[in-house]
Backbone as XML, in Angstrom:
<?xml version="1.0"?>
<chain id="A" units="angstrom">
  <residue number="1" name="UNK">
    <atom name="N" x="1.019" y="-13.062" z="-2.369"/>
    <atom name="CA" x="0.434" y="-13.081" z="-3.688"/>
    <atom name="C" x="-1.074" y="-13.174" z="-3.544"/>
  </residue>
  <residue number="2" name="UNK">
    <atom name="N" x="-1.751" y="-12.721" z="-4.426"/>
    <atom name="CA" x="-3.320" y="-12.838" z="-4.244"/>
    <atom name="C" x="-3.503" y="-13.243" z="-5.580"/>
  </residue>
  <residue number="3" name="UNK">
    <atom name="N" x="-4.474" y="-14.244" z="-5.082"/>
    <atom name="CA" x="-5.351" y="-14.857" z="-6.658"/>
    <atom name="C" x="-6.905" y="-15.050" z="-6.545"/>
  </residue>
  <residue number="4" name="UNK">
    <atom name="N" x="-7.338" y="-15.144" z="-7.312"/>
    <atom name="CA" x="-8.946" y="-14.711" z="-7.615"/>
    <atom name="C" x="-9.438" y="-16.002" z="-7.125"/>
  </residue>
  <residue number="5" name="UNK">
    <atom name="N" x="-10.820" y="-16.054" z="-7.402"/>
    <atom name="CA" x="-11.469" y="-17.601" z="-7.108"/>
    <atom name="C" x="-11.297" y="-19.098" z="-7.787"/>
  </residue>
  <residue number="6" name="UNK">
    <atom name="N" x="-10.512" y="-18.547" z="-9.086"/>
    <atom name="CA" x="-10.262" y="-19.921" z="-10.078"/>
    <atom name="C" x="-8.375" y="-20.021" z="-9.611"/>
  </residue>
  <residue number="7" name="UNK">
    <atom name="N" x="-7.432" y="-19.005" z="-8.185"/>
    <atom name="CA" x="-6.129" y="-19.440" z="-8.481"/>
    <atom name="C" x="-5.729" y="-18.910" z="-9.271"/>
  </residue>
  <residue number="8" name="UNK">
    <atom name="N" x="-5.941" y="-17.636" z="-9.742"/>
    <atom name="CA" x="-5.255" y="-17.052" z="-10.916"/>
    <atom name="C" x="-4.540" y="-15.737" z="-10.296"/>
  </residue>
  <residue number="9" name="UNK">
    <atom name="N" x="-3.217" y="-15.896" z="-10.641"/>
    <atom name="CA" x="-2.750" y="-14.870" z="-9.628"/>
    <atom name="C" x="-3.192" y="-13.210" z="-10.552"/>
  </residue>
  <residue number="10" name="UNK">
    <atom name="N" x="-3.610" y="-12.564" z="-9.793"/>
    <atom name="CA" x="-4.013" y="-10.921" z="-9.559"/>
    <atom name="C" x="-2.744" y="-10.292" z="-9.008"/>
  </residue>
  <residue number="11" name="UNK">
    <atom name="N" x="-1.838" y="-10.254" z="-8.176"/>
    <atom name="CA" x="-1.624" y="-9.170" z="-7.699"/>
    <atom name="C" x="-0.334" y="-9.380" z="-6.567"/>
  </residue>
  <residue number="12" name="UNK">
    <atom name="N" x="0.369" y="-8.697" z="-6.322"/>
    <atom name="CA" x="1.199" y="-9.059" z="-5.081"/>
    <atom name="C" x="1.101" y="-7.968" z="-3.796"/>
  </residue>
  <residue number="13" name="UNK">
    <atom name="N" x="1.687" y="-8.098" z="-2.677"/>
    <atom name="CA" x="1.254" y="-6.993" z="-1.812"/>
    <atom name="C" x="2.220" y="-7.748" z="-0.756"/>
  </residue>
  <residue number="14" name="UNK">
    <atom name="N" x="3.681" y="-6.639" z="-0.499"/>
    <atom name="CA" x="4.741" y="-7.269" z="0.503"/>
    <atom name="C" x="4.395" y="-6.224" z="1.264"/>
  </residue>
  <residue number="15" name="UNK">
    <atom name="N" x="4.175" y="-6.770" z="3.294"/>
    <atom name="CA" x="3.548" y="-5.909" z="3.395"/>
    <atom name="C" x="4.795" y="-6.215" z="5.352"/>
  </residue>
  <residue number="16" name="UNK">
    <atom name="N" x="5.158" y="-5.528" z="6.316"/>
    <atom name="CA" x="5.848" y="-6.178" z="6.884"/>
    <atom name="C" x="5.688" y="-4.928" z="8.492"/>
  </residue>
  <residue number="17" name="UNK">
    <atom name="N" x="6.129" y="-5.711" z="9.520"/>
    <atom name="CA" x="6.347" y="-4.873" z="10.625"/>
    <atom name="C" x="7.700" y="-4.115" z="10.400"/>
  </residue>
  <residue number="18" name="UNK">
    <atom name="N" x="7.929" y="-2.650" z="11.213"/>
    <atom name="CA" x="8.581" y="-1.547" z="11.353"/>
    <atom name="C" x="8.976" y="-1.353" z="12.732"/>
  </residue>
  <residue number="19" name="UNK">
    <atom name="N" x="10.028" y="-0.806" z="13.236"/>
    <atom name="CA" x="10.307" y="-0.763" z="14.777"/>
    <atom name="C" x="9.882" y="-1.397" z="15.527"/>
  </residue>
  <residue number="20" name="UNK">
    <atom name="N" x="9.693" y="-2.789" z="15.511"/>
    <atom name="CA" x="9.027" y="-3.381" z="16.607"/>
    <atom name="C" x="9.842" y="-3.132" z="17.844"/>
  </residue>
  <residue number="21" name="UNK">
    <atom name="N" x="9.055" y="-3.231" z="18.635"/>
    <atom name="CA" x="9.457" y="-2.901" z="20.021"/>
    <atom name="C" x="9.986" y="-1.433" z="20.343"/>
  </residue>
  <residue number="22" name="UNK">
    <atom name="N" x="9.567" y="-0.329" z="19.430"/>
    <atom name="CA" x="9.753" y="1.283" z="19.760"/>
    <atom name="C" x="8.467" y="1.422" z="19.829"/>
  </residue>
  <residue number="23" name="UNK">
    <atom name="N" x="8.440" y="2.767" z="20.078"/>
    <atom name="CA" x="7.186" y="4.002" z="20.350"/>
    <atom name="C" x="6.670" y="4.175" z="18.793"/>
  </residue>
  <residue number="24" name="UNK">
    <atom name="N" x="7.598" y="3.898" z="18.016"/>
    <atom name="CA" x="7.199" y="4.428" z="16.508"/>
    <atom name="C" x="6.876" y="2.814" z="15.527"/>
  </residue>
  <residue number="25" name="UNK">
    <atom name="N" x="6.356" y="2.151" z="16.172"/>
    <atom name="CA" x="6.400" y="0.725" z="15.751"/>
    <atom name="C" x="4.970" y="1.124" z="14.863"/>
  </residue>
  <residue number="26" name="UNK">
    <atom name="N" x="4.812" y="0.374" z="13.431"/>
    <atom name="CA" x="3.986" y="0.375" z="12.340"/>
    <atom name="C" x="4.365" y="-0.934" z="11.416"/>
  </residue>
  <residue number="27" name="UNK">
    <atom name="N" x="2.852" y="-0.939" z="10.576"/>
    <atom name="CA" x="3.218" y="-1.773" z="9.555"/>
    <atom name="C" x="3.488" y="-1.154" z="8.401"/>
  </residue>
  <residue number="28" name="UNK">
    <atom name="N" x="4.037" y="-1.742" z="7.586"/>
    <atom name="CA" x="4.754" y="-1.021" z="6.279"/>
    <atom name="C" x="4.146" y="-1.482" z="4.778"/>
  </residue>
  <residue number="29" name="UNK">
    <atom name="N" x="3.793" y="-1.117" z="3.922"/>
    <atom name="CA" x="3.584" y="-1.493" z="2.769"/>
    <atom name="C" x="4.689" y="-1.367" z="1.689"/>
  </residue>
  <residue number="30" name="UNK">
    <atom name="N" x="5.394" y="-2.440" z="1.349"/>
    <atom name="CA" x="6.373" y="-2.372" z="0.763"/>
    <atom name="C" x="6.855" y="-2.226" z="-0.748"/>
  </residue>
  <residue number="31" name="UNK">
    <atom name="N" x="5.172" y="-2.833" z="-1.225"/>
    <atom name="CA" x="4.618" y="-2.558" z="-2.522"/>
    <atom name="C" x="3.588" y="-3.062" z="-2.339"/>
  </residue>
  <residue number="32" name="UNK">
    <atom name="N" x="2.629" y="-2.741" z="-3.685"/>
    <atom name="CA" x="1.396" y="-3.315" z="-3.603"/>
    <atom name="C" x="1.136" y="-3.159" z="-5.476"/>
  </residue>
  <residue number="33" name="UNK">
    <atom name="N" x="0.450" y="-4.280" z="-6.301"/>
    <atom name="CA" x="0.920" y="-4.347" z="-7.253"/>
    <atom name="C" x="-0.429" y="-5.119" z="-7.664"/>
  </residue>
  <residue number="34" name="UNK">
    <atom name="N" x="-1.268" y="-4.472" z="-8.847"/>
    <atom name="CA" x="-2.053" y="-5.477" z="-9.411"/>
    <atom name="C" x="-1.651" y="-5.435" z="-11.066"/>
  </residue>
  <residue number="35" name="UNK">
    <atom name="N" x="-1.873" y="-7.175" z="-11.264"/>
    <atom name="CA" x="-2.290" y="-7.434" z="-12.433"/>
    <atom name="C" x="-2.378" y="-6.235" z="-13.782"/>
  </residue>
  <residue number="36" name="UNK">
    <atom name="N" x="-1.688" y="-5.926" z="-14.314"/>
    <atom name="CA" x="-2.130" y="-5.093" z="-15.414"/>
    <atom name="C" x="-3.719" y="-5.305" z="-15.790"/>
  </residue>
  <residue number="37" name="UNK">
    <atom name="N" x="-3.641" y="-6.915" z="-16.735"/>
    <atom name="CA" x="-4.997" y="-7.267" z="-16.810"/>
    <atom name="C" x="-6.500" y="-7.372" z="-15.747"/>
  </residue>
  <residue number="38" name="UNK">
    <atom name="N" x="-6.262" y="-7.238" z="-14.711"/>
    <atom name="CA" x="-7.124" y="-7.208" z="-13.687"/>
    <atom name="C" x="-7.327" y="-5.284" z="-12.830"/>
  </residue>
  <residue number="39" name="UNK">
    <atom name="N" x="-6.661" y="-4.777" z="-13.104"/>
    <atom name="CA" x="-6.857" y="-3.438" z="-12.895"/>
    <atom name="C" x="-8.202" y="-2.584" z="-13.169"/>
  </residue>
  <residue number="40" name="UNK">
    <atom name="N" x="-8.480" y="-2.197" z="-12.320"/>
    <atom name="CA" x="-9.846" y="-1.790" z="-12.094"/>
    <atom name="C" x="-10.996" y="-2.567" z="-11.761"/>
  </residue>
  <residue number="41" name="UNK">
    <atom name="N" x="-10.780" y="-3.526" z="-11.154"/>
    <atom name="CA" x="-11.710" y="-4.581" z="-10.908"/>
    <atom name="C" x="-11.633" y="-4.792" z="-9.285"/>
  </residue>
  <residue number="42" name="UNK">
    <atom name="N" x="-10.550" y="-3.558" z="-8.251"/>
    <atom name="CA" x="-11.179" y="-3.752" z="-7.272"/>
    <atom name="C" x="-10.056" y="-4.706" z="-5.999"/>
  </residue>
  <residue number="43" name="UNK">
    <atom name="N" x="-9.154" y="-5.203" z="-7.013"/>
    <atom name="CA" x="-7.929" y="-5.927" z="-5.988"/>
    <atom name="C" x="-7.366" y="-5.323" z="-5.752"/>
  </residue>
  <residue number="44" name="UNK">
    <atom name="N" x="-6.869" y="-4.011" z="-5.964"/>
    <atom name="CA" x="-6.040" y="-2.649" z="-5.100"/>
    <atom name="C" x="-6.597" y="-2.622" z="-3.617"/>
  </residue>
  <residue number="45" name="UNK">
    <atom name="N" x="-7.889" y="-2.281" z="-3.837"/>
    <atom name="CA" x="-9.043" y="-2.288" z="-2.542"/>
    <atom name="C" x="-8.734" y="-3.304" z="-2.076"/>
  </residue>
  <residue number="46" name="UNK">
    <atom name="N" x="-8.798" y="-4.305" z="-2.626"/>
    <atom name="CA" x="-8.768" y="-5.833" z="-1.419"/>
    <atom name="C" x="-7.451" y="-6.322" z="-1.235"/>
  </residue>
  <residue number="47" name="UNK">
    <atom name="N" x="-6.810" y="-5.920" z="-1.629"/>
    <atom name="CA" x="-5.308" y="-5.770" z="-1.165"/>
    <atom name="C" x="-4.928" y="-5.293" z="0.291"/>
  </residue>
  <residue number="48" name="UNK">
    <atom name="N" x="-5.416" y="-3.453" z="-0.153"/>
    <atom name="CA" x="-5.249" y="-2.708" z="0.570"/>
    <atom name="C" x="-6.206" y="-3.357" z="2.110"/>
  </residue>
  <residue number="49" name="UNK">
    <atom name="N" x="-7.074" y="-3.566" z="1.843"/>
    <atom name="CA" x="-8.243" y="-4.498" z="2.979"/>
    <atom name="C" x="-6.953" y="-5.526" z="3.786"/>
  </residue>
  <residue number="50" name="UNK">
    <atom name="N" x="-6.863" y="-6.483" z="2.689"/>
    <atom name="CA" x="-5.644" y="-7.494" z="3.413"/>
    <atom name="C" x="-5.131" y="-7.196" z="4.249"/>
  </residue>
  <residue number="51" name="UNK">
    <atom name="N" x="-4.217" y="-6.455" z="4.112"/>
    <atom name="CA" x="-2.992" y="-5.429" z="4.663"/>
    <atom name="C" x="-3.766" y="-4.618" z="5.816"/>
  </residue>
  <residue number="52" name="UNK">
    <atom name="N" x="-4.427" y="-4.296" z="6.104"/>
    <atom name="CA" x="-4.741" y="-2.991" z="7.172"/>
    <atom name="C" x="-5.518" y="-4.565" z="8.140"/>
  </residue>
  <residue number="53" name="UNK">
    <atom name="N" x="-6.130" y="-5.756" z="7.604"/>
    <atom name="CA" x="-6.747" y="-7.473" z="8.779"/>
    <atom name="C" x="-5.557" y="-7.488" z="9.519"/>
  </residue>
  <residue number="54" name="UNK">
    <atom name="N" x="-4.283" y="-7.580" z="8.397"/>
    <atom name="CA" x="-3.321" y="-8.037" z="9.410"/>
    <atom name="C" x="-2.488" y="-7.304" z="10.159"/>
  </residue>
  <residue number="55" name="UNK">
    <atom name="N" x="-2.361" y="-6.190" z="9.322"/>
    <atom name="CA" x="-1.685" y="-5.415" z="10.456"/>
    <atom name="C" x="-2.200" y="-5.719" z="11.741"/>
  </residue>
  <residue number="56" name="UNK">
    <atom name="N" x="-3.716" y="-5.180" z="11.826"/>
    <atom name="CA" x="-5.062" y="-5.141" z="13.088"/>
    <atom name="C" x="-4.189" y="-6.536" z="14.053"/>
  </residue>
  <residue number="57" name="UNK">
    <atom name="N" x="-4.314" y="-7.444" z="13.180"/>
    <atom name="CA" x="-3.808" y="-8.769" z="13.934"/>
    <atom name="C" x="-2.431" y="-8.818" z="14.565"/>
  </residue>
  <residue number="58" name="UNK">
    <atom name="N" x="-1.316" y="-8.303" z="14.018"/>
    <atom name="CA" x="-0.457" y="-7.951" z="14.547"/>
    <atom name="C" x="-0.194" y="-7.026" z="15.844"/>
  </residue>
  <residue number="59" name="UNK">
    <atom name="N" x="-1.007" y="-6.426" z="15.873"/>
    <atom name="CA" x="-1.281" y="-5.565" z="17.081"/>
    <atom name="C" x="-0.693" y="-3.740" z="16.474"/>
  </residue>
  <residue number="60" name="UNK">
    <atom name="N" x="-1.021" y="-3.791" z="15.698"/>
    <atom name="CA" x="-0.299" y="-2.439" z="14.856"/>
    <atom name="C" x="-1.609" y="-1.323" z="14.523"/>
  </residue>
  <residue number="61" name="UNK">
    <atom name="N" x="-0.762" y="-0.163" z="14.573"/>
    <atom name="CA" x="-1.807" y="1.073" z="15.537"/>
    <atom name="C" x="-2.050" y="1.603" z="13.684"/>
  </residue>
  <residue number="62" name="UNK">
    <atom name="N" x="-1.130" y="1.931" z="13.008"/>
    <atom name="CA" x="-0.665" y="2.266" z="11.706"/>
    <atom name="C" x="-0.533" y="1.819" z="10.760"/>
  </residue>
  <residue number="63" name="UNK">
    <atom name="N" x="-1.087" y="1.961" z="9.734"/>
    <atom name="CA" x="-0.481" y="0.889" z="8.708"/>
    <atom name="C" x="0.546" y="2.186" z="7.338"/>
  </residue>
  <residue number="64" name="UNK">
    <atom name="N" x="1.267" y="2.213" z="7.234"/>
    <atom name="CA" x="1.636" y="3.130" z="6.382"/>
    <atom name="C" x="2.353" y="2.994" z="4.943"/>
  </residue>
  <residue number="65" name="UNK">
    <atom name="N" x="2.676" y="3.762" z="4.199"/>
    <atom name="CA" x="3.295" y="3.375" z="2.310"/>
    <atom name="C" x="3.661" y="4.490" z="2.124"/>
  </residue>
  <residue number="66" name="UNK">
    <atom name="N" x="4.609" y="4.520" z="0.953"/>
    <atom name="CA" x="4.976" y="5.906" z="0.052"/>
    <atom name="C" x="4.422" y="5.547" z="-1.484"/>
  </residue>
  <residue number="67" name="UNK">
    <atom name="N" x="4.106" y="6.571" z="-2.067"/>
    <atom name="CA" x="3.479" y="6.552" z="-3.190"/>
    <atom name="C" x="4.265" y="8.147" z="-3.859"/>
  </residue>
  <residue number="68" name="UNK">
    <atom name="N" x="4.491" y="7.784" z="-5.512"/>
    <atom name="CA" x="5.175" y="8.498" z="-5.959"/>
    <atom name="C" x="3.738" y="9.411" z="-6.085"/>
  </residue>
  <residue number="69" name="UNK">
    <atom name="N" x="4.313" y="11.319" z="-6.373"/>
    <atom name="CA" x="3.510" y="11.814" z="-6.127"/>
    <atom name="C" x="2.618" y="12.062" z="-7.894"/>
  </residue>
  <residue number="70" name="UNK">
    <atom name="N" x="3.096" y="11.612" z="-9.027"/>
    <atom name="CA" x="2.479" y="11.445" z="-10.074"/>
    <atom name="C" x="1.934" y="10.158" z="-10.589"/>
  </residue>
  <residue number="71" name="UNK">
    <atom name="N" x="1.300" y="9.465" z="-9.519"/>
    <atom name="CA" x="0.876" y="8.396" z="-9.572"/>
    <atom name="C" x="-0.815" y="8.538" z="-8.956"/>
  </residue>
  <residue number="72" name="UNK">
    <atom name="N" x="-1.486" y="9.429" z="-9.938"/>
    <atom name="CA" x="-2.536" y="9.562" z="-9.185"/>
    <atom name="C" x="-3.333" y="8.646" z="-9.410"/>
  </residue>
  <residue number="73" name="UNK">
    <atom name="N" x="-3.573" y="7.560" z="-10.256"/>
    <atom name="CA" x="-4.776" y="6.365" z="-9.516"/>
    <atom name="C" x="-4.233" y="5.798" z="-8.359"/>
  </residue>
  <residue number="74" name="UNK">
    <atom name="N" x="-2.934" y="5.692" z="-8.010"/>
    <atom name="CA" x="-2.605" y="4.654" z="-6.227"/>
    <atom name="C" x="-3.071" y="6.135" z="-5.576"/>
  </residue>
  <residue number="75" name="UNK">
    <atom name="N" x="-2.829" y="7.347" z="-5.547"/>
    <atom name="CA" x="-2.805" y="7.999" z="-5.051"/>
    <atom name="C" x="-4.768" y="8.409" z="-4.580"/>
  </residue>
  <residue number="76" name="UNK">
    <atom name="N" x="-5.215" y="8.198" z="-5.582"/>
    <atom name="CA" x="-6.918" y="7.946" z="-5.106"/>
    <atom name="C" x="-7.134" y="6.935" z="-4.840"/>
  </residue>
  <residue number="77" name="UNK">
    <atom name="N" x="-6.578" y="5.836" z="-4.796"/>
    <atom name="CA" x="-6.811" y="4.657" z="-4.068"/>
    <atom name="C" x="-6.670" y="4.282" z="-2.213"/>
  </residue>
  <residue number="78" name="UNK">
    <atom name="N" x="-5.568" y="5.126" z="-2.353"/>
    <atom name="CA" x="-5.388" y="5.104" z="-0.887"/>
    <atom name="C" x="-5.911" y="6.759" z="-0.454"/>
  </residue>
  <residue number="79" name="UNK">
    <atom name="N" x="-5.914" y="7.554" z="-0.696"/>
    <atom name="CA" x="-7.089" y="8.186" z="0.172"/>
    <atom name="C" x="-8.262" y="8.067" z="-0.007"/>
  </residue>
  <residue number="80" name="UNK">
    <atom name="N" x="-9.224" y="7.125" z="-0.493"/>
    <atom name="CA" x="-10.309" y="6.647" z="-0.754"/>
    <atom name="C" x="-10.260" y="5.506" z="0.502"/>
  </residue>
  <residue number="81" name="UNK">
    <atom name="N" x="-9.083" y="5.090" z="0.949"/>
    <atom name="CA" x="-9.202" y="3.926" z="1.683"/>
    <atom name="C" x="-8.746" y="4.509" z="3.247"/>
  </residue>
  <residue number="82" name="UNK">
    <atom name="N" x="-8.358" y="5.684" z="3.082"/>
    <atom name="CA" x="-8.168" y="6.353" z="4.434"/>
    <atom name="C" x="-7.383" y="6.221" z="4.712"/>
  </residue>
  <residue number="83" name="UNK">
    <atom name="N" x="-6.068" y="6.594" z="3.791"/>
    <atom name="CA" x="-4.621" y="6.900" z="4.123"/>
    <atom name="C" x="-4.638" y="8.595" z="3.885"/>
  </residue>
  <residue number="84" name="UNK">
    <atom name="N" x="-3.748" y="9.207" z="4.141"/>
    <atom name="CA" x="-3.682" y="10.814" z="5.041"/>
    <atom name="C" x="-2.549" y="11.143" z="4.715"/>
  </residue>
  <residue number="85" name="UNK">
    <atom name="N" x="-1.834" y="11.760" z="3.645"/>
    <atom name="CA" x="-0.631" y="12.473" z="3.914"/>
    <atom name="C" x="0.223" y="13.030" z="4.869"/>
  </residue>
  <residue number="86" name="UNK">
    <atom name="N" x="1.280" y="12.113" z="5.367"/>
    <atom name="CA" x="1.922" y="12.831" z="6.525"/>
    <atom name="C" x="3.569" y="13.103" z="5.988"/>
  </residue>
  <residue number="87" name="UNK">
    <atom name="N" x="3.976" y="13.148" z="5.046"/>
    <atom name="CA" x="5.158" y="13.836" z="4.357"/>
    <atom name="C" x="5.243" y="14.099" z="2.497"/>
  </residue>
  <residue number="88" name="UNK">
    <atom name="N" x="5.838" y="15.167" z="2.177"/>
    <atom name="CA" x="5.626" y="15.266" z="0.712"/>
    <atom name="C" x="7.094" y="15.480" z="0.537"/>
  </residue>
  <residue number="89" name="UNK">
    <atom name="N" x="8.052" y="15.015" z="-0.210"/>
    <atom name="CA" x="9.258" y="15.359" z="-0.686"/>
    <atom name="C" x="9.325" y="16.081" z="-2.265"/>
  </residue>
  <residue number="90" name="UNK">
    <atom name="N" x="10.407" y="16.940" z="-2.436"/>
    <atom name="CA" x="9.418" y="17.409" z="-3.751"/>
    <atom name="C" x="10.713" y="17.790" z="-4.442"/>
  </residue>
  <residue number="91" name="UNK">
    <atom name="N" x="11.237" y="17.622" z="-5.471"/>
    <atom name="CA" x="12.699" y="17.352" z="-6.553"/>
    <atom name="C" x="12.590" y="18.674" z="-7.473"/>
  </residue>
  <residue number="92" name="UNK">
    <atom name="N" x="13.425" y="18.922" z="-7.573"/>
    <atom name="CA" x="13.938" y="20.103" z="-8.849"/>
    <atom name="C" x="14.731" y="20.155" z="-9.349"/>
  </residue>
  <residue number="93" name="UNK">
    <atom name="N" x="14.893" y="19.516" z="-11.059"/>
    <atom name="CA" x="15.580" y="19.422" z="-11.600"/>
    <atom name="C" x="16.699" y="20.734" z="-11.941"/>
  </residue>
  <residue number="94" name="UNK">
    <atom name="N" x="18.014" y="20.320" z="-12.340"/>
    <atom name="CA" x="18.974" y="21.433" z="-12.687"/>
    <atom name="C" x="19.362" y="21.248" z="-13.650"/>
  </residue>
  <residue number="95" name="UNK">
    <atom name="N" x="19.681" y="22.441" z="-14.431"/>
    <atom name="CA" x="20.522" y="22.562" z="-15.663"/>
    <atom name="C" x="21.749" y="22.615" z="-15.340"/>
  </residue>
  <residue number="96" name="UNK">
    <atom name="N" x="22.603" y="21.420" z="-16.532"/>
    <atom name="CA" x="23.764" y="21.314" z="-16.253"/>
    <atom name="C" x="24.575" y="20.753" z="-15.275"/>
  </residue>
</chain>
């Protein structure tokens, strides 16, 4: 959970190791979530900051997330922060 300087919670961010002990070992972002009321003020960023200290500390090469693809403010948030598209899945609805 993250909270501002007065303890007021902002935001959550579950964030966790992946394959430990493989070749494909990463950290994972499991969600990341601000405040309705606090949105745009910059705790996405310091979230996202959080998350990439500890990974570092963990010893983790990657830090990685999925983001729906009509979600374009997370979606400029994290390539603003230097996340990189490495898969796109893409749905088509059917009639009937």
């Amino acid at each position: 959970m993250a909270e501002d300087d007065d303890g007021e919670r902002v935001g959550v961010l579950w964030l966790a190791r992946r394959e430990t002990g493989t070749a494909d070992e990463h950290a994972w972002v499991y969600d990341i979530e601000v405040d309705a009321a606090r949105r745009g003020q910059g705790w996405g960023r310091r979230l996202l900051a959080a998350a990439e200290a500890e990974s570092r500390a963990w010893g983790q090469t990657s830090l990685r997330l999925n983001v729906f693809g009509g979600n374009a403010v997370a979606r400029r948030l994290y390539t603003s922060a230097g996340f990189a598209e490495s898969s796109i899945t893409m749905t088509k609805a059917l009639d009937g």
